[in-house]
C-alpha positions as CSV (number, residue, x, y, z in Angstrom):
1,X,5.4,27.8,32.1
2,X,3.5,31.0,32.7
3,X,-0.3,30.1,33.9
4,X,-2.7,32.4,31.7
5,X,-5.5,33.3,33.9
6,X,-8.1,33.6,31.1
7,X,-8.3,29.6,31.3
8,X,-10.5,30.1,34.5
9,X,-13.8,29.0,34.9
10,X,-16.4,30.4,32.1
11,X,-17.3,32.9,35.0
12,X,-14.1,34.1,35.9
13,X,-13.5,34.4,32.1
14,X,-16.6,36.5,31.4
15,X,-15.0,39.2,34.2
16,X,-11.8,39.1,33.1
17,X,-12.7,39.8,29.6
18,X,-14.8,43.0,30.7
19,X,-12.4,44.4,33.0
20,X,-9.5,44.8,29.9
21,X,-12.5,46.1,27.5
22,X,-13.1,48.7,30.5
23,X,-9.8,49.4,30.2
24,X,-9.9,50.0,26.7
25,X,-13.5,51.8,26.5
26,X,-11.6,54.4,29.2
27,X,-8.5,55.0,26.6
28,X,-11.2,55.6,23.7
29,X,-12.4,58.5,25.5
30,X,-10.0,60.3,26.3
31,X,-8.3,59.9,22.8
32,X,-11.5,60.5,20.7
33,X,-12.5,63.4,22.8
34,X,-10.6,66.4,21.7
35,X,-11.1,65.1,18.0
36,X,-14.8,64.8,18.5
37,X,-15.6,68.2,20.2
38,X,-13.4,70.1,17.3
39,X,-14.7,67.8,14.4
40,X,-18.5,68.1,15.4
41,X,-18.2,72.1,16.3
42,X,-16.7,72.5,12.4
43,X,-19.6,70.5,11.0
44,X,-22.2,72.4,12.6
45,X,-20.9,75.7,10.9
46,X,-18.2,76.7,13.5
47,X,-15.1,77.0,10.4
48,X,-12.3,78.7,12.1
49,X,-14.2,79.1,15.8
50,X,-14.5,75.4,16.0
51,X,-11.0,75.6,18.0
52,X,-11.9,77.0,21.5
53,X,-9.4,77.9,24.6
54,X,-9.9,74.5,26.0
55,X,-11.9,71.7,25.9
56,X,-13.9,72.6,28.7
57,X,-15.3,76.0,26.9
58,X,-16.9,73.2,24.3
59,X,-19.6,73.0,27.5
60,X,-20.9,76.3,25.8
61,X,-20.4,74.8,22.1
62,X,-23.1,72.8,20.0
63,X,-21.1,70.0,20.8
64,X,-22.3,70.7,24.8
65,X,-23.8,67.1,24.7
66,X,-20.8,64.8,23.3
67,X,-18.8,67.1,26.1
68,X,-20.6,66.3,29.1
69,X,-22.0,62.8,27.9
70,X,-17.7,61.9,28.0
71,X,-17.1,63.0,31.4
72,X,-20.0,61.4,32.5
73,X,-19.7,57.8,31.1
74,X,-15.9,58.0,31.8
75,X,-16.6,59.0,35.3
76,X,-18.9,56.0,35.1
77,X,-16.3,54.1,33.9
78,X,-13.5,55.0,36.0
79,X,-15.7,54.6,39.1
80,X,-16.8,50.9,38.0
81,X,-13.3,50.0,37.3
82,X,-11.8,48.3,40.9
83,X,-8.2,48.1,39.6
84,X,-6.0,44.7,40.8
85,X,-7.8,43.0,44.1
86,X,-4.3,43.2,45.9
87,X,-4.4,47.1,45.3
88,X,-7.1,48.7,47.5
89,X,-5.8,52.1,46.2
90,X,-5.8,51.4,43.1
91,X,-9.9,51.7,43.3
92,X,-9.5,54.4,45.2
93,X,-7.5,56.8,43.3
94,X,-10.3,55.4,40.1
95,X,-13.3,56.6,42.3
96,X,-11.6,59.7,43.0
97,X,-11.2,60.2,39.0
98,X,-14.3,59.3,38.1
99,X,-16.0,61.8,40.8
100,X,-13.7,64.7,39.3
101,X,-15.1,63.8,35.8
102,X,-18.7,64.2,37.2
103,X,-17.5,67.2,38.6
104,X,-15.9,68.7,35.7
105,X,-19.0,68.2,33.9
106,X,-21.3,70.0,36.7
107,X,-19.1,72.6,37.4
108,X,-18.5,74.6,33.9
109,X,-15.9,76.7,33.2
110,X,-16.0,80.6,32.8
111,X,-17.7,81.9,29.5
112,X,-15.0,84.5,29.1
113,X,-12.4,82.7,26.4
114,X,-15.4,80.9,24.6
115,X,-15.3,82.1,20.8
116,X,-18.8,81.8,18.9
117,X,-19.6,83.2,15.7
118,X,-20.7,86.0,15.1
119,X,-23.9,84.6,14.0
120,X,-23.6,82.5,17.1
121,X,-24.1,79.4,14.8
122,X,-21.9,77.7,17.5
123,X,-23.3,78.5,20.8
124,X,-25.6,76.1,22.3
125,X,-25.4,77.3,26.3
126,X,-26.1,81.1,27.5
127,X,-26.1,80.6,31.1
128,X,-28.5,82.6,33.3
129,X,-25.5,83.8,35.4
130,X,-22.4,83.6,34.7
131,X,-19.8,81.7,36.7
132,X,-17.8,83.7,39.2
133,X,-13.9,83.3,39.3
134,X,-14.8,80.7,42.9
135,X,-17.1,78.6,40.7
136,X,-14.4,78.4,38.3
137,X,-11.9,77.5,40.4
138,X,-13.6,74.6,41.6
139,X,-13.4,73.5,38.1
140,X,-10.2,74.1,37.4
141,X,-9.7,72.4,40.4
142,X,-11.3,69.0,39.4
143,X,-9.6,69.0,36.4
144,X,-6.2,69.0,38.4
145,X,-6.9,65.9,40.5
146,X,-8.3,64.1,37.4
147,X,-5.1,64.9,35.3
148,X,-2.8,63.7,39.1
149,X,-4.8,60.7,39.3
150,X,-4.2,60.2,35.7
151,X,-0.4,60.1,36.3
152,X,-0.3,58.1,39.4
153,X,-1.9,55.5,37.4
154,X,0.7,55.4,34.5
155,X,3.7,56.0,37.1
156,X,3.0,53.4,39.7
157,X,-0.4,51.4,38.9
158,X,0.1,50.3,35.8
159,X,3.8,49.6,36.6
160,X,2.8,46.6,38.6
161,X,2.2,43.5,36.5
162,X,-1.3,41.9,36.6
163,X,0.2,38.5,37.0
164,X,3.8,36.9,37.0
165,X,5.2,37.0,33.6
166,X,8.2,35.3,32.7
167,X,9.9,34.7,29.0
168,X,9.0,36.4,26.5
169,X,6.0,37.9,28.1
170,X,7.8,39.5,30.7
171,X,10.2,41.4,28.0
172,X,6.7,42.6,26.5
173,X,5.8,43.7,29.9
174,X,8.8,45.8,30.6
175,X,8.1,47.6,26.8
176,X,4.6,48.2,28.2
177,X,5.9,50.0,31.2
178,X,8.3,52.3,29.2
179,X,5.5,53.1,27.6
180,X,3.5,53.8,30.6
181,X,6.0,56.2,32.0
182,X,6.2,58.1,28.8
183,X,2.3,58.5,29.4
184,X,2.7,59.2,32.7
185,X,5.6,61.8,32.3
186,X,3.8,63.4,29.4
187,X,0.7,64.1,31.2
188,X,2.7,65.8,34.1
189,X,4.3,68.1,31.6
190,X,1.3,68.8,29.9
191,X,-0.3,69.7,33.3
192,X,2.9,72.2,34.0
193,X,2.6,73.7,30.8
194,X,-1.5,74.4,31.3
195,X,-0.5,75.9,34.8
196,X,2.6,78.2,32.9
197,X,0.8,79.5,30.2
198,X,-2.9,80.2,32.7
199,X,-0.8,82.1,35.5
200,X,2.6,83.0,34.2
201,X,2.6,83.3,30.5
202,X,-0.7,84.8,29.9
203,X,0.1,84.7,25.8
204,X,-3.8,85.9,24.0
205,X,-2.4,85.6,20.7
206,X,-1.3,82.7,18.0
207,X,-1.2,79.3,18.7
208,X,0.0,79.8,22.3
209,X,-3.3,81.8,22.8
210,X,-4.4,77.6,22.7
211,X,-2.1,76.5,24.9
212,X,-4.6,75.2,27.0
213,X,-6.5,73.3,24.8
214,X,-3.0,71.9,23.6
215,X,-1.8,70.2,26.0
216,X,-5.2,69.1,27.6
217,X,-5.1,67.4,24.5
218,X,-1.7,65.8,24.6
219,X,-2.7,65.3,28.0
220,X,-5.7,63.3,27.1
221,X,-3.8,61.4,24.4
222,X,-1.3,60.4,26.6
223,X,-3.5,58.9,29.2
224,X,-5.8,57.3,26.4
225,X,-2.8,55.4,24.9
226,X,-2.0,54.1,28.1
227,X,-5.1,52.6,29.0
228,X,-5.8,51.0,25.9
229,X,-2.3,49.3,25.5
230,X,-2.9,48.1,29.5
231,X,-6.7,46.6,28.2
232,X,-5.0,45.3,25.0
233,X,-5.2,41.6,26.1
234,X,-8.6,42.1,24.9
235,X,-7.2,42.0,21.3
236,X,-4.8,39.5,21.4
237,X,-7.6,37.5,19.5
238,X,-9.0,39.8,17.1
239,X,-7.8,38.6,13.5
240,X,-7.2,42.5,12.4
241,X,-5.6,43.6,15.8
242,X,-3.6,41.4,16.9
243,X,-0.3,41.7,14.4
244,X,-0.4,45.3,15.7
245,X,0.0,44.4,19.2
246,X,2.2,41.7,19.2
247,X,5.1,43.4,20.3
248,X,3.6,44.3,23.2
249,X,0.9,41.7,23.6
């Protein structure tokens, strides 16, 4: 009979519990941030300007606060989170996310692609200087490693069970790592199609002119689904919940 480790002692409980809602308070973010950034620039007057070039030109946006505030506390997050004792590099590879998220956050992008009003009802930042194509690199650059280290984790981290499962739970496990690797595979085509349409592509009109902000959503979704079906234990007791996950839970 598989052992369930959340019968531990009441302290080993207590940090077992937090490090799925972790987990889960990481996936939140990343699938709650495109939505918010678009929702709250539309209610503060922004109407068809709420949609920037990418999510990282809402730094300039009235929604400047709920932009950095996310890449800070998931930064936070992901450098709290120590991943599976056995896997050293699992904690790594967190840090190293969570430090690009601080980084992203410090280092804005250029202001050239923002779109304000014409009333500039939605600009809340007008930098001193403006950021030279080195400063933006280093931006761009940061978001690179923090989309890589999102895919390592879906690819091979979260590939590797937490504990031995056998029966039935094993069979959810393997339907949790198809799903991983869809996450995983998704993000790296996102992260292709960000680099095509920046440096070969180049389209400045209709959708595509958004490409950028498209698939660093996708991107986003993809590795926000992923972390909250791997913290989803957490749910397994939550009356409303836990019918939804049982497939997988």
């Amino acid at each position: 009979m598989q052992q369930n480790n959340l019968t531990s002692a009441p302290g080993d409980n207590e940090k077992i519990i937090s490090y799925q809602q972790l987990r889960m308070f990481i996936g939140l973010i990343g699938l709650f941030l495109p939505v918010a950034v678009v929702t709250g620039c539309y209610l503060f007057g922004a109407k068809e300007y709420s949609w920037q070039h990418s999510i990282s030109h809402y730094y300039y946006s009235r929604m400047h606060i709920v932009f950095v505030c996310s890449l800070c506390v998931l930064g936070g997050f992901l450098i709290t989170y120590r991943g599976k004792p056995d896997n050293i590099w699992e904690s790594r590879v967190s840090n190293i996310a969570g430090y690009c998220a601080f980084g992203i956050a410090s280092f804005p992008t250029q202001f050239d692609g923002f779109q304000p009003p014409q009333n500039g009802a939605n600009q809340y930042i007008q930098l001193l200087q403006d950021i030279n194509n080195f400063w933006g690199s280093v931006h761009f650059a940061f978001a690179g490693v923090l989309f890589t280290c999102f895919v390592l984790f879906c690819l091979y981290f979260f590939q590797k069970p937490d504990e031995v499962y056998t029966g039935t739970e094993q069979v959810k496990f393997l339907r949790r790592k198809r799903i991983y690797k869809i996450c995983g595979w998704g993000i790296l085509f996102s992260i292709i199609m960000i680099a095509v349409f920046s440096f070969i592509i180049k389209t400045k009109e209709g959708i595509l002119a958004y490409s950028t902000f498209i698939f660093e959503t996708t991107s986003l979704w993809f590795f926000g689904t992923a972390w909250l079906i791997k913290g989803s234990v957490a749910l397994k007791n939550v009356p409303v919940l836990k019918n939804m996950i049982r497939s997988l839970r």
